[in-house]
PASEDREN-641770 format. One record per atom (N, C-alpha, C): x, y, z. Coordinates in steps of 0.1 Angstrom, whole numbers, padded with zeros to 4 digits, always signed. Layout:
<atoms>
XYZ...
</atoms>
This chain:
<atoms>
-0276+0003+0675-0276+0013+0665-0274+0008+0651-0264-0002+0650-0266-0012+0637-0277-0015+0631-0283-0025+0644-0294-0031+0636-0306-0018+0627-0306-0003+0635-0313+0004+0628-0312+0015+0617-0298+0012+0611-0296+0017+0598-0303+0006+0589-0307+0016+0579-0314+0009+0569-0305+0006+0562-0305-0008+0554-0301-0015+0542-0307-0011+0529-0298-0015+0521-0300-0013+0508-0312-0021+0502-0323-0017+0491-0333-0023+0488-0331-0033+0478-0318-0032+0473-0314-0041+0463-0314-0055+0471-0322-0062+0459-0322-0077+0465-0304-0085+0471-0303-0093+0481-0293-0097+0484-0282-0092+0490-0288-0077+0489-0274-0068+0494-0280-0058+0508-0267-0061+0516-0271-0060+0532-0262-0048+0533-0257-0038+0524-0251-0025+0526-0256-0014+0533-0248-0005+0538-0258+0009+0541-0266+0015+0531-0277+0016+0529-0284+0025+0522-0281+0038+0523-0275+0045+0511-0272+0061+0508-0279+0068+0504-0288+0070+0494-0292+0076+0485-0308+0067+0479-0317+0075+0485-0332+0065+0476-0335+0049+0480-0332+0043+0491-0331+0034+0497-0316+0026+0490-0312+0034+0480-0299+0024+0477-0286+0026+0485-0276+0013+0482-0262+0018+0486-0256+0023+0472-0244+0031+0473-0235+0035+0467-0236+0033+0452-0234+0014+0452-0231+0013+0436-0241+0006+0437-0253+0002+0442-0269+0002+0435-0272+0014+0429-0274+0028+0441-0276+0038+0429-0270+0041+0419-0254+0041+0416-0252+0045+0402-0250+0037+0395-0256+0023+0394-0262+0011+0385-0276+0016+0382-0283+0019+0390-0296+0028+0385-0294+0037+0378-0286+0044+0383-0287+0056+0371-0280+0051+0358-0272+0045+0353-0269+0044+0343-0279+0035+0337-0284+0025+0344-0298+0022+0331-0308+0030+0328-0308+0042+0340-0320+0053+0335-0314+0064+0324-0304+0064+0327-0301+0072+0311-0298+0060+0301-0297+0052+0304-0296+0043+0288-0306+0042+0284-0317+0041+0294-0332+0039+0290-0338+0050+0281-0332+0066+0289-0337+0077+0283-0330+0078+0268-0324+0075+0266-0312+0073+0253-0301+0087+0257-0298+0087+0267-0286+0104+0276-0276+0098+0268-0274+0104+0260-0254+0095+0259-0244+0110+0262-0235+0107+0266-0226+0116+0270-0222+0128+0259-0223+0138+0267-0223+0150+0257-0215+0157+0251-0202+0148+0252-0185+0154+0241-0186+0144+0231-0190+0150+0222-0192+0149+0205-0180+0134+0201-0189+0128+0196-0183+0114+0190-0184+0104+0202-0191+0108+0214-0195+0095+0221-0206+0092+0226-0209+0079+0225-0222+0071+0221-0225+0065+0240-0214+0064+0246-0218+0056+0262-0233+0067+0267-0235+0060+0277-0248+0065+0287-0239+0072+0298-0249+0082+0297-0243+0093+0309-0244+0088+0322-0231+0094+0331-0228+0085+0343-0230+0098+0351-0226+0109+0351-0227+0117+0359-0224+0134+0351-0226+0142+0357-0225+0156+0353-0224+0158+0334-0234+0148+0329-0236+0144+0315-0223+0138+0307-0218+0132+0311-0203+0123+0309-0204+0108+0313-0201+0105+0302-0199+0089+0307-0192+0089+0318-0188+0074+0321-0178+0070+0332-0165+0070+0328-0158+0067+0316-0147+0071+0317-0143+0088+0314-0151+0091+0304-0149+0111+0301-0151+0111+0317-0159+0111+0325-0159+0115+0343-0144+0114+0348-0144+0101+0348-0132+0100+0354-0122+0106+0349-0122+0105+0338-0106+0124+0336-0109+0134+0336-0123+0136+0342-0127+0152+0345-0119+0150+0359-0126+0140+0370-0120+0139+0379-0105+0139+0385-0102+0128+0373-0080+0130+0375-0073+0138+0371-0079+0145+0357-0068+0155+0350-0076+0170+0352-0089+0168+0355-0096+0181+0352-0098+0185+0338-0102+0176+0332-0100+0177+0314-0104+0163+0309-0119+0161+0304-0124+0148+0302-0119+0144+0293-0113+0153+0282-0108+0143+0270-0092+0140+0269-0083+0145+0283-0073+0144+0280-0067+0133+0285-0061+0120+0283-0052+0108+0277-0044+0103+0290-0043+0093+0295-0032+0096+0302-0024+0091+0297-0007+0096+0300+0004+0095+0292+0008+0083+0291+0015+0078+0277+0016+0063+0277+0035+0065+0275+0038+0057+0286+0055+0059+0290+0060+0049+0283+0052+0042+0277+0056+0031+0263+0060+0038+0256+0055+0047+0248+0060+0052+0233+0070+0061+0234+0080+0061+0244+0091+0068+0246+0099+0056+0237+0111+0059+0229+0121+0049+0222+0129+0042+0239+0129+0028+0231+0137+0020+0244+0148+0021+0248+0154+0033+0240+0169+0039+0242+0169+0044+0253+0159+0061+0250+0154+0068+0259+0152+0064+0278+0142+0051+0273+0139+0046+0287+0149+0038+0294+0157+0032+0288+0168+0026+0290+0175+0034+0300+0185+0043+0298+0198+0053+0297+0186+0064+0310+0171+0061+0311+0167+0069+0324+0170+0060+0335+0173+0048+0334+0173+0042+0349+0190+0041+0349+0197+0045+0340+0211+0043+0347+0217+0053+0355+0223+0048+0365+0231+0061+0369+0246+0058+0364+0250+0073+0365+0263+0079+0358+0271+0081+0368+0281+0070+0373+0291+0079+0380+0304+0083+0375+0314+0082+0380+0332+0087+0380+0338+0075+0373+0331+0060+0374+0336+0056+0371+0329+0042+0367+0319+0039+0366+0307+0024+0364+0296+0031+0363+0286+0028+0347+0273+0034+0349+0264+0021+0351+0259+0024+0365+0253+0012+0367+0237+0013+0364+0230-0001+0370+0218-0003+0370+0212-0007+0387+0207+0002+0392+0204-0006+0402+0194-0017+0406+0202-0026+0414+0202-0041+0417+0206-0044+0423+0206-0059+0425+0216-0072+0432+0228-0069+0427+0236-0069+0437+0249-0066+0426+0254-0083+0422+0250-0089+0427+0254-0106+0422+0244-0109+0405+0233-0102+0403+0225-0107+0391+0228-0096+0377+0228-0101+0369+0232-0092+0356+0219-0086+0353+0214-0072+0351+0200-0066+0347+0195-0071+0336+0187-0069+0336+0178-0074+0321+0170-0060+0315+0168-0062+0303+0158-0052+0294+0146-0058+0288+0136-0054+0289+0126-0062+0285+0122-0055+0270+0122-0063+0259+0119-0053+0245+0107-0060+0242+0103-0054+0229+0088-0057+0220+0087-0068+0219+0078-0074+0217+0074-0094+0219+0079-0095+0201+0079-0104+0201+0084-0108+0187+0072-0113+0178+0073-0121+0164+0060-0118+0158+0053-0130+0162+0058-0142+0172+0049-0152+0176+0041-0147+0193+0047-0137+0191+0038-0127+0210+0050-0129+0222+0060-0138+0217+0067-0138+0231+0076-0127+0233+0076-0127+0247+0086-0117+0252+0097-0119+0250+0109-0105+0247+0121-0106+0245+0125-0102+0255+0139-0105+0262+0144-0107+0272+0162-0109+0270+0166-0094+0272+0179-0096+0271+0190-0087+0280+0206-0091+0285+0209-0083+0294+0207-0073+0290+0217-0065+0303+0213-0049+0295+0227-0044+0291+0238-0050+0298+0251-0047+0289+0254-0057+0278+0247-0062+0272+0244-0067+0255+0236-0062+0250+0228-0057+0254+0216-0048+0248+0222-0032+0246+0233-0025+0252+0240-0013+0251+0253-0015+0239+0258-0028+0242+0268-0031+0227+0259-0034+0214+0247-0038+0216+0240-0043+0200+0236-0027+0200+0232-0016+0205+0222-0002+0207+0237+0004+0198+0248+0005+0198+0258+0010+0196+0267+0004+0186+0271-0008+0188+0280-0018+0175+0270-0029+0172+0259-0026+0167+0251-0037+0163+0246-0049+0166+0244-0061+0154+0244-0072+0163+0259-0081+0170+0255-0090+0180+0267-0094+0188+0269-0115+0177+0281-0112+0174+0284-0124+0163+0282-0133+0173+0274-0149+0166+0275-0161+0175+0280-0165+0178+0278-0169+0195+0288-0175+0200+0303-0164+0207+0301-0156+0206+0307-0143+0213+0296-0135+0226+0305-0131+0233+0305-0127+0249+0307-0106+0249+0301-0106+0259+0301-0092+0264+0307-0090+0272+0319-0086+0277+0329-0090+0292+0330-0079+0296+0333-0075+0309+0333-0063+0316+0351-0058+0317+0354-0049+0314+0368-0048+0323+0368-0043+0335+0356-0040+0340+0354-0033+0356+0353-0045+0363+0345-0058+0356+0340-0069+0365+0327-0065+0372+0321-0054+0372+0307-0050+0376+0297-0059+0366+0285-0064+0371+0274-0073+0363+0270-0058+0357+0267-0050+0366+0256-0041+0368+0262-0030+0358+0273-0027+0355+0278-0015+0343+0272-0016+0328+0269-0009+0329+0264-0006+0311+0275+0007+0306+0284+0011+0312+0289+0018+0303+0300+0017+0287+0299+0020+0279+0298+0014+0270+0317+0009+0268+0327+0019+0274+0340+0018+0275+0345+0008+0284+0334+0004+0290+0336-0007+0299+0338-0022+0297+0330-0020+0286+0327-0038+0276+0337-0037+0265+0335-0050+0262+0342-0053+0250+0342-0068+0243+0346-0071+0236+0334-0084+0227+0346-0095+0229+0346-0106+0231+0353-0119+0234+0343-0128+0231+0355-0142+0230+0350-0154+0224+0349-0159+0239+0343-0171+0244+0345-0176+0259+0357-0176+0263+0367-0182+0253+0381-0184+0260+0385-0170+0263+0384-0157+0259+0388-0146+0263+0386-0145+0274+0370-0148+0278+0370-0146+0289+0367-0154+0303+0376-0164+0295+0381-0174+0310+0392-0171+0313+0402-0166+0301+0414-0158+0305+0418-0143+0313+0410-0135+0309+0405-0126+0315+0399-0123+0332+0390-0137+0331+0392-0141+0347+0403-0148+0355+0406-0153+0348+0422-0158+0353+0432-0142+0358+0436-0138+0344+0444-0124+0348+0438-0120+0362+0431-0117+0362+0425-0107+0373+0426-0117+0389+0424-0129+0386+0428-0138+0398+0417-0144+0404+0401-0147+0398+0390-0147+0402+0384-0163+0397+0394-0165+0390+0392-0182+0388+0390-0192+0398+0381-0202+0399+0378-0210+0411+0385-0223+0411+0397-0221+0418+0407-0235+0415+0401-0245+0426+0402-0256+0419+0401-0268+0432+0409-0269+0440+0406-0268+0452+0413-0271+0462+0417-0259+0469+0416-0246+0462+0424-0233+0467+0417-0230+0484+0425-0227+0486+0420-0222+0506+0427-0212+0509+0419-0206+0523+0425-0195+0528+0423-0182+0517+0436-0172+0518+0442-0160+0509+0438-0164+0498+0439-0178+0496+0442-0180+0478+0426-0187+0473+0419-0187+0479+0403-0189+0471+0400-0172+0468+0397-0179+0457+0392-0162+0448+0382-0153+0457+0376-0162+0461+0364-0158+0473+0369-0151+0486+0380-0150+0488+0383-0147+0502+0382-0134+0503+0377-0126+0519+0381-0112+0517+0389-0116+0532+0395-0118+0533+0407-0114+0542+0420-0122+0537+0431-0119+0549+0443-0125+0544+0449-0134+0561+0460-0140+0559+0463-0146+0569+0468-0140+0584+0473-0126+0577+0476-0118+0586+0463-0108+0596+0456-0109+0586+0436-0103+0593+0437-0114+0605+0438-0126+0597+0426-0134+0607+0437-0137+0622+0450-0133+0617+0457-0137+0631+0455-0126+0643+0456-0116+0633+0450-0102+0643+0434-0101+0651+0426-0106+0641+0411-0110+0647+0414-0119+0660+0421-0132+0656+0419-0138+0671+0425-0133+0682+0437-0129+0676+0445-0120+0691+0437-0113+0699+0433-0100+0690+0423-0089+0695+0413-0092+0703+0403-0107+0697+0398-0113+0705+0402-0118+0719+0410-0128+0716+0414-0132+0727+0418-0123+0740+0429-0111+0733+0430-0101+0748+0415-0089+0753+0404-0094+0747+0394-0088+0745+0392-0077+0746+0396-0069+0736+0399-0055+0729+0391-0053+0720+0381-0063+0713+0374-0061+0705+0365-0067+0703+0352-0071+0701+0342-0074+0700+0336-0080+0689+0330-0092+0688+0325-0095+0671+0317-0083+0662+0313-0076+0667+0303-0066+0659+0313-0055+0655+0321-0050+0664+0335-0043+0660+0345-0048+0652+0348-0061+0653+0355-0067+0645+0351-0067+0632+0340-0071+0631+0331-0075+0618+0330-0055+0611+0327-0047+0618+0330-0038+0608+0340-0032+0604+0350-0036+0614+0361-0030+0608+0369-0041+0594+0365-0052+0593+0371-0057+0585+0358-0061+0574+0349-0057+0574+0341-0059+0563+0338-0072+0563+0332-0081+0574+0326-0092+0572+0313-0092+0581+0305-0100+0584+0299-0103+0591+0301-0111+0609+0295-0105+0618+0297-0115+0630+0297-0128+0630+0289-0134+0619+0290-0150+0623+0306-0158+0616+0308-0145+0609+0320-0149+0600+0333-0149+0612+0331-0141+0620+0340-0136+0629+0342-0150+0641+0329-0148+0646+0328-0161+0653+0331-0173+0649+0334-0174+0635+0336-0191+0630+0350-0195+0629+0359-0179+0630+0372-0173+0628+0375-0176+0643+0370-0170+0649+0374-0171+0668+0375-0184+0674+0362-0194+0666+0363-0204+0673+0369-0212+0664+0379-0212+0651+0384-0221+0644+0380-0229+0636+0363-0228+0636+0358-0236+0623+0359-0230+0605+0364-0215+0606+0372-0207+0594+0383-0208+0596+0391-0207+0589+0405-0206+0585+0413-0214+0596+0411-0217+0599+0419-0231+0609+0432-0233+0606+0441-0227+0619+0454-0231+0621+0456-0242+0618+0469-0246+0618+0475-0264+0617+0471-0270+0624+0472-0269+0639+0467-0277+0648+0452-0282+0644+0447-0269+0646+0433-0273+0642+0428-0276+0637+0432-0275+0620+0431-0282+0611+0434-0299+0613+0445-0302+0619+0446-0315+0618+0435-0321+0630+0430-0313+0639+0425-0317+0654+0406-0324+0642+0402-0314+0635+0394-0310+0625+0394-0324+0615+0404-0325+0612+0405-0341+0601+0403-0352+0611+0413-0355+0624+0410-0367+0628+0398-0365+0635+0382-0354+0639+0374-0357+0643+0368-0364+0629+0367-0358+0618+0359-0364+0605+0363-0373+0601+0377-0377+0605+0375-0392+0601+0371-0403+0609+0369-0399+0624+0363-0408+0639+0350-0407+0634+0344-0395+0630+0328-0399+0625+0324-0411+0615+0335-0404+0605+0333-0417+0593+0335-0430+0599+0343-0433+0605+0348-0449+0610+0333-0456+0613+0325-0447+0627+0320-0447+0633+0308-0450+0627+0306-0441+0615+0293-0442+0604+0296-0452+0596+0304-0458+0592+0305-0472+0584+0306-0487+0592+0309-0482+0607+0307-0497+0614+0297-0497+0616+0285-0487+0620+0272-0486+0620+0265-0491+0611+0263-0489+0594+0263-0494+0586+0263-0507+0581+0277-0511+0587+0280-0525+0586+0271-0533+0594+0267-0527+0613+0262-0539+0620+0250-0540+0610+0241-0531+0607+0228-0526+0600+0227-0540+0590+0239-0535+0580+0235-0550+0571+0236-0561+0577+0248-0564+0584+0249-0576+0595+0234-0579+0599+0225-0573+0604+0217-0577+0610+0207-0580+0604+0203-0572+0589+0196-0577+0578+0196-0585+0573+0213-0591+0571+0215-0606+0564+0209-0618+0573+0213-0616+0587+0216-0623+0593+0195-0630+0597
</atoms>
């Protein structure tokens, strides 16, 4: 049945033939050189294109087709003010007006290219303090008192030098000390008394890693690294834990050793 549909007459082209031995966009390639030829230009006053169909060029067509209205525009969501467009993608809650995101990445606003073409590119809770208290002095900071990246509300910020706001992370307790473990890395969400409960529960198996993991807001593999002592590691374990890493090291430096031994040698 293939082979006996006819093809298109246009040279090189192996399409279905629709219309006058052409396909599709052979014939309305023909037609637009036959009204170019005839001199047809499209019939709403002030345009010079060749008629494409129902005496309309091809673009007046096509907004007959989309809008029902060949001369009407489609709307340009640019020339809304960046304020406007801004303040439509935030939401407003009770208490953080956010942007939705990553909650780990700070949003960005994308504004007018500058007078060498490049794009501007700036957060969006510095872009809500310059919209409101102007520009931000050099060398000064935008700092959250929520701690949300994602808040733009304006009660929320407030203007600091760096040191404000390494102090300010300090206050709150989120500073990243060397050495801190357990409870006391800023990072932790549990406490010593969680994880002793997690193993128990485990252990008398009362509860399950996927249960466990929701009721305490972590993940199963977090649970399981907890169960089996490679997280938060008791004393024992901790020490059982050091003298295996340092049997490795031993082990990986006498290796080493024969290695050059045997290179010198």
């Amino acid at each position: 049945m293939a082979a006996l549909m006819p093809t298109c007459n246009a040279q090189g082209c192996e399409k279905r033939a629709r219309q006058v031995g052409l396909c599709p966009m052979h014939y309305a390639r023909a037609r637009r050189q036959a009204n170019k030829a005839a001199n047809r230009n499209c019939t709403l006053g002030g345009c010079s294109e060749p008629v494409h169909a129902k005496g309309l060029c091809w673009p007046h067509y096509a907004r007959l087709r989309r809008y029902g209205d060949p001369q009407r525009r489609p709307i340009n969501r640019r020339a809304k003010p960046p304020e406007e467009r801004f303040w439509a993608r935030v939401r407003k809650g009770v208490g953080c007006w956010e942007i939705p995101g990553p909650a780990e990445d700070y949003p960005q606003v994308h504004l007018s290219r500058d007078a060498a073409g490049r794009r501007r590119v700036t957060q969006a809770h510095r872009f809500v303090w310059q919209m409101l208290n102007g520009e931000i002095p050099a060398g000064m900071y935008i700092c959250h008192h929520c701690d949300n990246r994602r808040c733009v509300r304006p009660d929320h910020l407030f203007l600091g030098t760096p040191k404000d706001n390494v102090a300010d992370m300090e206050a709150k307790g989120r500073a990243r000390r060397v050495g801190a473990q357990g409870e006391n890395h800023p990072g932790a969400k549990l406490t010593i008394a969680q994880v002793e409960d997690i193993r128990r529960r485990y252990a008398e198996g009362a509860a399950s890693y996927e249960k466990l993991a929701a009721e305490f807001g972590v993940t199963g593999a977090a649970i399981s690294l907890i169960v089996r002592g490679r997280n938060w590691p008791s004393h024992n374990q901790a020490a059982q834990h050091r003298k295996q890493n340092a049997h490795r090291t031993r082990r990986a430096k006498k290796a080493s050793g024969d290695l050059l031994e045997d290179a010198g040698s």
